[in-house]
C-alpha positions as CSV (number, residue, x, y, z in Angstrom):
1,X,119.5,123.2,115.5
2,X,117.4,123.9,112.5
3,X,118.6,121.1,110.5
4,X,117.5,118.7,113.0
5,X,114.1,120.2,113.2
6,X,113.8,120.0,109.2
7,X,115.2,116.3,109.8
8,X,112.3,115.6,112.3
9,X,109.4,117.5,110.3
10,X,110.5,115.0,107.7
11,X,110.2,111.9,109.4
12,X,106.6,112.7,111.1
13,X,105.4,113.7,107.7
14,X,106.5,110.0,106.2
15,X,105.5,108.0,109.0
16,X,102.0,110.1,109.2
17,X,101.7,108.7,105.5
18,X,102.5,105.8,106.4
19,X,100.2,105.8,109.6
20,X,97.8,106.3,106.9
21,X,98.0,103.5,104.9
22,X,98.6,101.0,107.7
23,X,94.9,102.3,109.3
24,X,93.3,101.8,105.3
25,X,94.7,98.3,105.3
26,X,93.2,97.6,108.7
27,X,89.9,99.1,107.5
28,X,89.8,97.0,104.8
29,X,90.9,93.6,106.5
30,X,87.7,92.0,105.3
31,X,87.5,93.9,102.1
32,X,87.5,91.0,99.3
33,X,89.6,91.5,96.7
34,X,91.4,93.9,98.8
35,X,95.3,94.3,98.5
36,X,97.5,96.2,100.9
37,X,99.3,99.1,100.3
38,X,103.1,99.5,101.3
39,X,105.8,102.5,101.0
40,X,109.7,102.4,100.3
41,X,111.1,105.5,102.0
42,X,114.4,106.2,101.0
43,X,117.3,108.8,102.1
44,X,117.3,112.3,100.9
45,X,120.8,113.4,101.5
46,X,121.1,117.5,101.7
47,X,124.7,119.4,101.9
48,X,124.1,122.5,103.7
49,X,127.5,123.1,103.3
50,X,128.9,122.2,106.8
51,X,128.0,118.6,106.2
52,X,125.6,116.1,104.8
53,X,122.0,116.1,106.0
54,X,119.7,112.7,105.6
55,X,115.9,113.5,105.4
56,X,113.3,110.6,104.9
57,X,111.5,111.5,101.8
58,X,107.6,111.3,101.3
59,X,108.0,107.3,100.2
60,X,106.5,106.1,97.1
61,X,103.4,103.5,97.7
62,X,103.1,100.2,95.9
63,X,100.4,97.6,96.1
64,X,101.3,94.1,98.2
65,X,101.1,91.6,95.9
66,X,100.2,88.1,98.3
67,X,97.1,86.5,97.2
68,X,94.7,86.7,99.7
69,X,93.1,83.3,101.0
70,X,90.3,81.7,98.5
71,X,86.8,81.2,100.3
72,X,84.2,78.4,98.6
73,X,80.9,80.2,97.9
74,X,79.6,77.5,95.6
75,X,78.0,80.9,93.8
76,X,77.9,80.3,90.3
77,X,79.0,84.1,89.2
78,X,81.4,84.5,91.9
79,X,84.7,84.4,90.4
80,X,89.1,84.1,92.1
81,X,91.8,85.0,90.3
82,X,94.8,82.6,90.4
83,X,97.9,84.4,89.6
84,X,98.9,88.3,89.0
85,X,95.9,89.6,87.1
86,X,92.5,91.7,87.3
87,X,89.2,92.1,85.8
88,X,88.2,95.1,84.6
89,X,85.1,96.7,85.1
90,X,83.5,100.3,84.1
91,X,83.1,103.3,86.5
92,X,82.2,106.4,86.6
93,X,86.0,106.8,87.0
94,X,86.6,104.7,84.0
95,X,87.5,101.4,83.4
96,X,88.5,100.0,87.2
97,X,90.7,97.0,88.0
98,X,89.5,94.9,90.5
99,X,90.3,91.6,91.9
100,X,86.5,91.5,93.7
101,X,85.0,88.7,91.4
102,X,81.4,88.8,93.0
103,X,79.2,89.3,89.9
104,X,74.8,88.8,89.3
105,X,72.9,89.7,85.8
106,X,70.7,92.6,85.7
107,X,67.0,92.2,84.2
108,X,68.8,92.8,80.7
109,X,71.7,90.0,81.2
110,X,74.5,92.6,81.6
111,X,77.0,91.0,84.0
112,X,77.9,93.8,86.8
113,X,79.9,93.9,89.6
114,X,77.6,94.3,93.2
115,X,77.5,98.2,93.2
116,X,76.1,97.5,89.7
117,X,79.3,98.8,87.4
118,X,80.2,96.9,83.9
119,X,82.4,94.1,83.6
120,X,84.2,94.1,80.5
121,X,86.0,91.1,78.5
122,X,89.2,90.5,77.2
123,X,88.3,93.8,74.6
124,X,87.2,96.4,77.0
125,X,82.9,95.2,76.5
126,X,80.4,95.0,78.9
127,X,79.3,91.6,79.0
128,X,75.7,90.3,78.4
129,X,74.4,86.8,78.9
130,X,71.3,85.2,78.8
131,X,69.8,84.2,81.7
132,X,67.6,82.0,80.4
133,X,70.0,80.3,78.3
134,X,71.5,77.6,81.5
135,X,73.7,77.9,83.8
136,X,77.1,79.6,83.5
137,X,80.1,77.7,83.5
138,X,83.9,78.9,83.4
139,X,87.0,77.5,81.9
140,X,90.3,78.2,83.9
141,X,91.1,80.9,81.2
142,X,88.6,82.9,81.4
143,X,86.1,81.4,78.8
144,X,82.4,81.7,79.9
145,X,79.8,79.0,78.5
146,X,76.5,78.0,78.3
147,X,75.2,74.3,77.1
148,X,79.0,73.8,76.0
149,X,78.6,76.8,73.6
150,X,81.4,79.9,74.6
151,X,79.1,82.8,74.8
152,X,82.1,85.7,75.9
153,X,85.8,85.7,78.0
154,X,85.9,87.3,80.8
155,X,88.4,89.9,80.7
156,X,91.6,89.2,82.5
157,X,94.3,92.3,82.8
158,X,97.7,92.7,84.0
159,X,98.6,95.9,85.4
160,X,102.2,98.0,85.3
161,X,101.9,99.7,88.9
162,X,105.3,101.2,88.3
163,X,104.5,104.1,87.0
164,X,101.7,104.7,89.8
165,X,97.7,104.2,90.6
166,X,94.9,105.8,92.6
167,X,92.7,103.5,94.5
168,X,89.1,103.5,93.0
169,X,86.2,102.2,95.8
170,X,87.2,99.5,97.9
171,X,89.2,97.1,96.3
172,X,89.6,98.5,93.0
173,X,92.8,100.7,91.5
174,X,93.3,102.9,88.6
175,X,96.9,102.2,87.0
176,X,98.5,105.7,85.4
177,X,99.7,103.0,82.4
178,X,97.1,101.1,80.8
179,X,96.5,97.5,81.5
180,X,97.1,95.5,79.0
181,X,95.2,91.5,78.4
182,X,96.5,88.4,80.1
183,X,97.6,86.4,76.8
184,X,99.4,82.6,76.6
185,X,99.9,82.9,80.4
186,X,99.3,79.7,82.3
187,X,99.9,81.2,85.5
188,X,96.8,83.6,85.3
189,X,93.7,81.9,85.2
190,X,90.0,81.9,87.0
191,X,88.1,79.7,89.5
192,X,84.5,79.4,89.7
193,X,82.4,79.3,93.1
194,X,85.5,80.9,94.9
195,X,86.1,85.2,95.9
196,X,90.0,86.3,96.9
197,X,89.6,87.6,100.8
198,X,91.6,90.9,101.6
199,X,95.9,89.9,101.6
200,X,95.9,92.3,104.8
201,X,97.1,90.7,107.8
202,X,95.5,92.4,110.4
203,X,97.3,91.3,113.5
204,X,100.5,92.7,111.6
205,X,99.1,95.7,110.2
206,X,97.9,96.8,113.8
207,X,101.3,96.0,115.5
208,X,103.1,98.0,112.7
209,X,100.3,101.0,113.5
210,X,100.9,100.9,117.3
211,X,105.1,101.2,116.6
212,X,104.9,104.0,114.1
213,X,102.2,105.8,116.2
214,X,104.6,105.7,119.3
215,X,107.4,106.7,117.2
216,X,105.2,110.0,115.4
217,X,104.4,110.9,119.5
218,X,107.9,110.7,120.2
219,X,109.2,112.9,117.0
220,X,106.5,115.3,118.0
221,X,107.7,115.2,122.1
222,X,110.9,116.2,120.7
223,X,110.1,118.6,118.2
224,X,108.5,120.8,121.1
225,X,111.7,120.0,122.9
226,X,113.7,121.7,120.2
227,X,111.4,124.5,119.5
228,X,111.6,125.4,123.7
229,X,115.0,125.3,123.3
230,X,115.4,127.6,120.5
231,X,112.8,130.1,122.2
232,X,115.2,130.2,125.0
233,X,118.2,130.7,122.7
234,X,116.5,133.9,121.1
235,X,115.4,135.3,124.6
236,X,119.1,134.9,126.1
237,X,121.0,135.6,122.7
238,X,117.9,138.7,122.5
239,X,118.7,139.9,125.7
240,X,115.2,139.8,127.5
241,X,116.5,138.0,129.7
């Protein structure tokens, strides 16, 4: 009787983490730049020594990688990745990937993100340009120019998630191993006058929140089934009764 309990507890812990992350995704539906984060549960297989026991383990969480859709904004330092990459910005958290490419100058011609943080190039630099120097243009690989002069790249990253991340604001992750630069890739590049919406899909990201909802509630229901049951067991088995 107490395995089953243990084998319940488990399961409403994973699906409350996953109940989690299902209501973050929602929240950030509209979030540009935004990608979804999933879990892989797997079995945990316990011998208690009368048989083996599966338990749903804690899950480990990985980043959805669908593009989101590309909206025109015509803005001339609003940037979309194509491909598996991020820019890389500066934080008070340290350097942040993002893929939120909706930049403006400051006074001094530093290029910052909208809440005002770094973006770096390809070496890890703040960027500066000169704002009085013509209008920006972009070459698929990252290149910025001015009057057909390159005046800095815009740093493009790829990430390893495998060995974990922490999300950082909205859109933007921390990777435990370092990103390292996009180089000789073809696949990776940038596009001008275009942000990445959020990859959530809503409509499916609610339906699977309503499921795992009704399943935690029904765990729970029988969990205080069980624990009635063993109450009973000790009060007959006790003799108060």
């Amino acid at each position: 009787m107490e395995t089953g309990l243990y084998v319940s507890l488990s399961s409403q812990i994973a699906l409350d983490r996953r109940m989690t992350t299902l209501a973050d995704n929602v929240a950030n539906s509209n979030t540009v730049g935004f990608r979804a984060t999933e879990i892989k549960f797997n079995d945990v297989v316990a011998d208690n020594g009368k048989a083996k026991v599966a338990f749903v383990d804690q899950g480990n969480e990985f980043l959805s990688t669908r593009h989101g859709g590309m909206t025109e904004t015509n803005g001339m330092l609003d940037f979309a990745i194509r491909g598996d990459a991020w820019f890389a910005i500066e934080t008070p958290a340290g350097q942040t990937l993002t893929r939120d490419g909706r930049f403006t100058l400051t006074e001094a011609g530093d290029l910052v993100t909208l809440n005002g943080y770094p973006v770096l190039d390809v070496g890890g630099a703040p960027i500066q340009i000169d704002g009085n120097a013509g209008p920006v243009k972009i070459s698929a690989d990252g290149q910025l120019n001015q009057n057909g002069a390159p005046i800095a790249a815009l740093g493009l990253f790829e990430a390893d998630l495998s060995g974990g991340f922490v999300r950082a604001g909205n859109s933007g992750i921390i990777p435990t191993l370092a990103p390292e630069p996009v180089v000789d890739r073809i696949d990776a590049g940038v596009a001008q006058g275009y942000v990445e919406e959020s990859n959530v899909n809503a409509i499916s990201e609610m339906t699977q929140l309503i499921t795992v909802t009704r399943a935690f509630e029904s765990i729970n229901a029988l969990l205080q089934q069980s624990e009635s049951s063993i109450d009973s067991a000790i009060k007959t088995f006790g003799g108060s009764q």
